[in-house]
Steps between C-alpha positions, in 0.01 A plus 500: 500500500649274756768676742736301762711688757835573423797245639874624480781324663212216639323770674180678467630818372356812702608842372547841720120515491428195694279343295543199269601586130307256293593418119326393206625430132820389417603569820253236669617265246890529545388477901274187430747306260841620823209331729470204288824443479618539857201237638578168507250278287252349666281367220361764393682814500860590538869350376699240499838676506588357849437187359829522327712328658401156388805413241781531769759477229388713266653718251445926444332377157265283716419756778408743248272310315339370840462860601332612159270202570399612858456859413276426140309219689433804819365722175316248350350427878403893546351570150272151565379662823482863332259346209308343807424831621458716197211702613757630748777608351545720246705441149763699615570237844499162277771367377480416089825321455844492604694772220895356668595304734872496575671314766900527585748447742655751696699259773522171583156434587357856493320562171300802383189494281353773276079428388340737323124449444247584270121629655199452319458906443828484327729647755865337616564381868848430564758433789814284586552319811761281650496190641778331749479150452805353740330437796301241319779279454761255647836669547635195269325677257602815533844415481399316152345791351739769627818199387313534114423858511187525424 
């Protein structure tokens, strides 16, 4: 059984006790795929999601499809690494497949995400995050997408 200490709100979380509160399972997994996400890639591990500011004029239909991309490819990244370390982990830590993966807008250029996960022992890991993507870009492009609504 692998275990990892507990992060909430980026820190190390410490309860009352004053000792670290390690996690295992599902837990460890949701933890290890946030992780994944939040790092930026550096050839091995981590996303791409920063990364998507590249179009400057693109559309909601665009972004979303970038950010599906970025978050599937940070999956695909962490279950590659998982398999690489098998005798490690346990089946209820690696990731089996993606079950949904659902990305939408909820402002100009802040969009949500919702991934739910399937582990190897059969359980479900799930979570949504947002993402604010308008410092990325130009403010000619802001005024675009905010002019088309999308």
């Amino acid at each position: 059984m692998s275990k990892t200490v507990k992060f909430q709100d980026g820190d190390v979380y410490i309860p009352s006790t004053g000792r670290p509160y390690y996690i295992e399972g599902r837990e460890k997994c949701e933890q290890d795929v946030a992780w994944q996400l939040m790092t930026t890639y550096d050839g091995e591990e981590g996303s791409e999601i920063a990364a998507v500011d590249k179009p400057v004029y693109a559309t909601r239909q665009i972004l979303q499809s970038l950010i599906r991309q970025k978050v599937a490819d940070a999956v695909t990244r962490l279950k590659r690494l998982q398999q690489e370390r098998l005798d490690q982990n346990p089946k209820s830590e690696l990731i089996k497949r993606i079950l949904d993966l659902d990305v939408w807008q909820v402002e100009a250029l802040d969009f949500a995400f919702y991934l739910a996960l399937e582990t190897e022992a059969g359980g479900t890991v799930s979570k949504g995050y947002t993402i604010g993507l308008g410092h990325q870009f130009p403010d000619d492009a802001l005024w675009l997408l905010e002019r088309e609504g999308t």
